[in-house]
Backbone as CSV, one residue per row, in Angstrom:
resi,resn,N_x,N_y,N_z,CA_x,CA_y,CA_z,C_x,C_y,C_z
1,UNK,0.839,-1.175,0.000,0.000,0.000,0.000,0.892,1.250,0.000
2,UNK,0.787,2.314,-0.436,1.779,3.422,-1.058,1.338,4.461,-0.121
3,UNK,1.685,4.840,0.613,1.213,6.389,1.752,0.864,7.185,0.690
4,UNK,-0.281,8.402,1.303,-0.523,9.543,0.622,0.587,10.489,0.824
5,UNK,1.261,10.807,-0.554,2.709,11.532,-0.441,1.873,13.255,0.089
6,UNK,0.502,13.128,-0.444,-0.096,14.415,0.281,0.276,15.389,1.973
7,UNK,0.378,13.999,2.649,0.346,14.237,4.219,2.176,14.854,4.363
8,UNK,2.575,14.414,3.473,4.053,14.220,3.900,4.764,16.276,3.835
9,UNK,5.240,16.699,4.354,5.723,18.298,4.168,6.784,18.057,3.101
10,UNK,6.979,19.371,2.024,7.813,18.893,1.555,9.168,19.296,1.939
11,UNK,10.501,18.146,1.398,11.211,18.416,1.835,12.328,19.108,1.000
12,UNK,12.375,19.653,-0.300,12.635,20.236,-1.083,11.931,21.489,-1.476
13,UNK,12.726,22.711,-1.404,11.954,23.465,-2.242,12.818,24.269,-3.722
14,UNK,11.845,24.509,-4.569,12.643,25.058,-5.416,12.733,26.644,-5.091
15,UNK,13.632,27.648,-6.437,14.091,28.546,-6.378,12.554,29.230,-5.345
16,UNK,12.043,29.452,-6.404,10.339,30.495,-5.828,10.305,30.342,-4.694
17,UNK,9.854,29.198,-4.258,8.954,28.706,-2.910,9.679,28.662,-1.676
18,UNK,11.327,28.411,-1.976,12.433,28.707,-1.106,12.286,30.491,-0.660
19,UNK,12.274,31.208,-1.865,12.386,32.965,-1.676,11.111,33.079,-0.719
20,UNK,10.109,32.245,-1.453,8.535,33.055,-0.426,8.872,32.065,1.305
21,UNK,9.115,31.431,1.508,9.506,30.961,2.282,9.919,31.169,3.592
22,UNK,11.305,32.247,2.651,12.068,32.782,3.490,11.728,34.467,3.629
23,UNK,10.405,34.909,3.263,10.101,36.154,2.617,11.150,36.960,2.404
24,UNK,11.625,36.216,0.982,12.820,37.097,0.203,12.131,36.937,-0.949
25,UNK,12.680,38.164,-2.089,12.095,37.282,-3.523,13.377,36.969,-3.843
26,UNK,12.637,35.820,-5.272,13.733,34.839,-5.992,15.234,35.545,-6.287
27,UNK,14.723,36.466,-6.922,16.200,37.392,-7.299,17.514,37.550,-6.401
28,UNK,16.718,37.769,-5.150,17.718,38.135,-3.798,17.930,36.729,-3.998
29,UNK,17.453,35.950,-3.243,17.882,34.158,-3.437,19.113,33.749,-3.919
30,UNK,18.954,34.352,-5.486,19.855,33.572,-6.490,20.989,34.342,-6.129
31,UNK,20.646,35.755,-6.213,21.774,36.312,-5.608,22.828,36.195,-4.555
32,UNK,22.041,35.481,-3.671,22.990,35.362,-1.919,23.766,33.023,-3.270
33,UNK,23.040,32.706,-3.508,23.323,31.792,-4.517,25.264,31.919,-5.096
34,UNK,24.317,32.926,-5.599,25.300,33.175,-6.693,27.149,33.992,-5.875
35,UNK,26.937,34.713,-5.036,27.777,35.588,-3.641,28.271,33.893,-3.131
36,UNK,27.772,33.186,-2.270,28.017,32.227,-1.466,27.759,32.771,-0.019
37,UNK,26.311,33.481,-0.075,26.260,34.148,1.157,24.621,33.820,1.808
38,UNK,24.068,32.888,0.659,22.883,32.034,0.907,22.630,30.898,1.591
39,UNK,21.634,30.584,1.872,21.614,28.256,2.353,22.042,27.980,1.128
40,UNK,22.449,26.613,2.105,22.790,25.540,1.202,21.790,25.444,0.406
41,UNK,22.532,25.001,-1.054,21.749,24.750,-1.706,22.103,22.559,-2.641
42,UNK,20.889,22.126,-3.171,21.312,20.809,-3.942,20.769,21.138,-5.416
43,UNK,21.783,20.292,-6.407,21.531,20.385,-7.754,20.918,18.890,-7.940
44,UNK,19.365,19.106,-8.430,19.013,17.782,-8.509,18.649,17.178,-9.818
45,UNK,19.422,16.610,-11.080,18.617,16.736,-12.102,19.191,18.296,-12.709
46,UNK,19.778,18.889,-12.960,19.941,20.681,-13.240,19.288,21.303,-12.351
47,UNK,18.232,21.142,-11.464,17.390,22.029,-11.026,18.215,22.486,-9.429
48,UNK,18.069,23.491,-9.801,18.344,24.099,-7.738,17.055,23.662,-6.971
49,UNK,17.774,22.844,-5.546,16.894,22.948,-4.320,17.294,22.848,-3.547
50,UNK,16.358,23.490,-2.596,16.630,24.188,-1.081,15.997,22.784,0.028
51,UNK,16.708,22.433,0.578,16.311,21.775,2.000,15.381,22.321,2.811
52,UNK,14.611,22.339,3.342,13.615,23.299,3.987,14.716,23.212,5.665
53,UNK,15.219,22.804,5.703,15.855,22.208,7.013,17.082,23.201,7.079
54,UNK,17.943,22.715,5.823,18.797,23.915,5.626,18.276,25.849,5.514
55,UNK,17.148,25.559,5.171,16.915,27.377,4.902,16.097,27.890,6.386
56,UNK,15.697,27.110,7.101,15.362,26.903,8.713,16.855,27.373,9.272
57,UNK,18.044,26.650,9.019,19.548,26.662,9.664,19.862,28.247,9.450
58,UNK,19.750,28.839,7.842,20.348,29.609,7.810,19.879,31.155,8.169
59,UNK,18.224,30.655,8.293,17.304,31.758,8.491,17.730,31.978,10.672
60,UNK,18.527,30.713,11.180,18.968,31.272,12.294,19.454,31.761,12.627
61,UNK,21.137,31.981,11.929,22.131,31.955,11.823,21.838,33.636,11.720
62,UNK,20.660,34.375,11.089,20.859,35.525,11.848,19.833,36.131,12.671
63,UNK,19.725,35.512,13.229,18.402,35.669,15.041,19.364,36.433,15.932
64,UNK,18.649,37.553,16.580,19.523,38.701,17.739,18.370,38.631,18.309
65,UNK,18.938,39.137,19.977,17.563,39.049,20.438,17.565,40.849,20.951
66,UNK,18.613,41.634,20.793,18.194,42.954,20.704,18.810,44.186,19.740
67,UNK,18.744,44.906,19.381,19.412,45.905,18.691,20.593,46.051,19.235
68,UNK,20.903,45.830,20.303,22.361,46.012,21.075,23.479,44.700,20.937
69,UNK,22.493,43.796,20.502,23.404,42.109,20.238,23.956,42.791,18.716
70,UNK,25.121,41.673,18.619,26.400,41.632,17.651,25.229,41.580,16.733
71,UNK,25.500,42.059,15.005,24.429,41.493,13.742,24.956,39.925,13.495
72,UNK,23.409,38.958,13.622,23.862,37.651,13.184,24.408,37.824,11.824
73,UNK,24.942,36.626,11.617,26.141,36.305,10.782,25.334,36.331,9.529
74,UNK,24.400,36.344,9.149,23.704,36.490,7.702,24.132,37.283,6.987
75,UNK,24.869,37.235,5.838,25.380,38.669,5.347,24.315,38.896,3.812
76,UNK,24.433,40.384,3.717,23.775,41.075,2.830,24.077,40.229,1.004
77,UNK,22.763,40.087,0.278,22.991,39.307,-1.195,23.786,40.324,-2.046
78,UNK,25.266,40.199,-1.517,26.326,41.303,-2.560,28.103,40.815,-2.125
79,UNK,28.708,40.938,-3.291,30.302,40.161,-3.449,30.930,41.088,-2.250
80,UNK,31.137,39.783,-1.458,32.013,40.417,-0.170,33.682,39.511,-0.301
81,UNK,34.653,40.629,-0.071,36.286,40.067,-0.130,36.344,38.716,0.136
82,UNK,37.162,37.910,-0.439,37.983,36.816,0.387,37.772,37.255,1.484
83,UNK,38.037,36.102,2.370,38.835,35.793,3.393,40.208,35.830,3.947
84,UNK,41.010,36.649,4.503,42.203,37.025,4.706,43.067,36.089,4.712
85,UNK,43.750,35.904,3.947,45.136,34.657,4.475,45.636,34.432,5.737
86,UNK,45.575,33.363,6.104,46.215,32.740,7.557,47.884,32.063,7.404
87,UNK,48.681,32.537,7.272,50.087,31.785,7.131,50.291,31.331,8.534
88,UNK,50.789,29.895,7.998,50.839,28.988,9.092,49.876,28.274,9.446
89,UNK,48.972,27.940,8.590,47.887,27.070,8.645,48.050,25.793,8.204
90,UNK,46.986,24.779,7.847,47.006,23.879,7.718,48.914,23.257,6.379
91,UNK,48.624,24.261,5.577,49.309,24.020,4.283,50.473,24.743,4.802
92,UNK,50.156,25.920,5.324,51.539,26.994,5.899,52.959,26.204,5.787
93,UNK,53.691,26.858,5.833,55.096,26.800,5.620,56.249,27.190,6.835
């Protein structure tokens, strides 16, 4: 007997339904996407999708609980620098 896949939440979303989701639109999305400053994302088939689990993670990642707390770590959908070199790291010399 086959469960009603009806009952089940889904656990994928695509581009759209990820943006309304997260009340962002798509554009911003692809954008934080495209930066590396978005959720995770999976390529399934060509298609982009969002984990609902993962966009839950990243929608935490910037929770404050006052104007006076540090800004969570979510950064704005726009090309932010590298990361500064660490000499003496893993590869360091």
């Amino acid at each position: 007997m086959r469960p009603d896949l009806a009952v089940f939440p889904p656990r994928f979303l695509r581009t759209k339904e990820a943006a309304e989701f997260l009340s962002l639109s798509s554009r911003t999305l692809e954008k934080h996407r495209t930066y590396g400053t978005g959720p995770a994302y999976r390529k399934l088939g060509g298609r982009v999708v969002y984990a609902v689990d993962d966009l839950q993670a990243w929608a935490q990642r910037g929770a404050v609980t006052s104007t006076s707390d540090p800004r969570g770590s979510v950064l704005p959908a726009k090309r932010h620098p590298p990361a500064p070199f660490a000499p003496g790291g893993r590869h360091g010399r």
